[in-house]
C-alpha positions in Angstrom: -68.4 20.5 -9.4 -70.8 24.3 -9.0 -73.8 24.0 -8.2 -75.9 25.4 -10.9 -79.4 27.3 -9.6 -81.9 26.0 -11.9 -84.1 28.8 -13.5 -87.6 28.7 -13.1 -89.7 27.6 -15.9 -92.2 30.2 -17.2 -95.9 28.9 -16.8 -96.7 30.2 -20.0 -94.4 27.4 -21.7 -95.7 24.1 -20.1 -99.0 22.4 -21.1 -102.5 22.2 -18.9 -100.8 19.8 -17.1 -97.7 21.7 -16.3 -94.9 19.5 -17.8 -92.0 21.1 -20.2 -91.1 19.3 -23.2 -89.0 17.4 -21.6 -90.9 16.9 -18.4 -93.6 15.2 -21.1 -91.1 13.0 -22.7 -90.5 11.9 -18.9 -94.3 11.1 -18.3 -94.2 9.3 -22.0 -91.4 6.9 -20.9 -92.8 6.1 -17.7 -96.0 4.9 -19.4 -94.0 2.8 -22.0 -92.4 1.2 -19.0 -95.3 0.3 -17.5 -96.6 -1.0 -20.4 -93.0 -3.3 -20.5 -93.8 -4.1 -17.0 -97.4 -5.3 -17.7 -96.2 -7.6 -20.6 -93.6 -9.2 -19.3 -95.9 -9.9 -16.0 -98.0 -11.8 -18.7 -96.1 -13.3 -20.4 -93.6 -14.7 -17.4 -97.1 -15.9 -15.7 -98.3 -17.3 -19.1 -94.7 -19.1 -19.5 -93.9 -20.1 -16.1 -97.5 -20.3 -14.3 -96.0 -19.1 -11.0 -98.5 -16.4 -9.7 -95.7 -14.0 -8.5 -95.7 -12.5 -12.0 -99.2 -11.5 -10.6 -97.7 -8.9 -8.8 -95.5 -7.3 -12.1 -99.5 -6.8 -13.2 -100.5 -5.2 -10.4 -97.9 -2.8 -10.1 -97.9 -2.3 -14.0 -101.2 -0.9 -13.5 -100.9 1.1 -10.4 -98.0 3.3 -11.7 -100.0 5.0 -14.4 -102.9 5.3 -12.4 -100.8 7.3 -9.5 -100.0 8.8 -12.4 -103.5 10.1 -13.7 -104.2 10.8 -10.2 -100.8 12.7 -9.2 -101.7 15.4 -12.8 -105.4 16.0 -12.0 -105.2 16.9 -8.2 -101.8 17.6 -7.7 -100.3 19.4 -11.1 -103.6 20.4 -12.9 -104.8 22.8 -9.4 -101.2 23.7 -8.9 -100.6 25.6 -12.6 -104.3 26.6 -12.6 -103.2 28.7 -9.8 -99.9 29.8 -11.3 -101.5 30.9 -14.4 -104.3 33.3 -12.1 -101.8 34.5 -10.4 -99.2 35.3 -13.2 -102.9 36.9 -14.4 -103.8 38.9 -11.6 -99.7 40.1 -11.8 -99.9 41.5 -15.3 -103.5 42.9 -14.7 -102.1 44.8 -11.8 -99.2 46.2 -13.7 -99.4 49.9 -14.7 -98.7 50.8 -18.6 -95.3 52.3 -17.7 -94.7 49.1 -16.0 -95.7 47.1 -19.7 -94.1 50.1 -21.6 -90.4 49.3 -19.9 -90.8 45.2 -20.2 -90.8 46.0 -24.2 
């Protein structure tokens, strides 16, 4: 088994948030899981009336918003400054410099 280096992604291929295509089919599936977690909290407390299945509510609801929290400080901040800086790069590049990229 090799260890394979993964290759950085280029900034210029995620959305505002930072997430890949498959880094936003990730973020989808974990918010249709905690919508699964949510409903079957209901329904088990509507079924069985044992207030445990409080708790499958609660955490149903926290998840997503760590979430919304975790993309607008954390990831929004972090790829605004990735794109300045990828900016500042190509503005500081001389025209030979673009000229032997081509």
């Amino acid at each position: 088994m090799s260890a394979r280096k993964k290759e950085p992604v280029d900034i210029s291929q995620t959305d505002e948030l930072g997430l890949t295509g498959s880094g936003r089919a990730v973020n989808i599936a974990a918010w249709v899981l905690s919508a699964l977690v949510i409903i079957a909290g209901i329904v088990a407390l509507v079924t069985t009336g044992k207030k445990i299945f409080i708790l499958f509510i609660v955490i149903g609801v926290l998840t997503p918003l760590n979430v919304l929290m975790y993309d607008n400080l954390i990831l929004k901040p972090k790829v605004a400054r990735l794109k300045k800086e990828r900016a500042d790069q190509r503005a500081a590049q001389t025209p030979l410099d673009k000229e032997a990229e081509q």
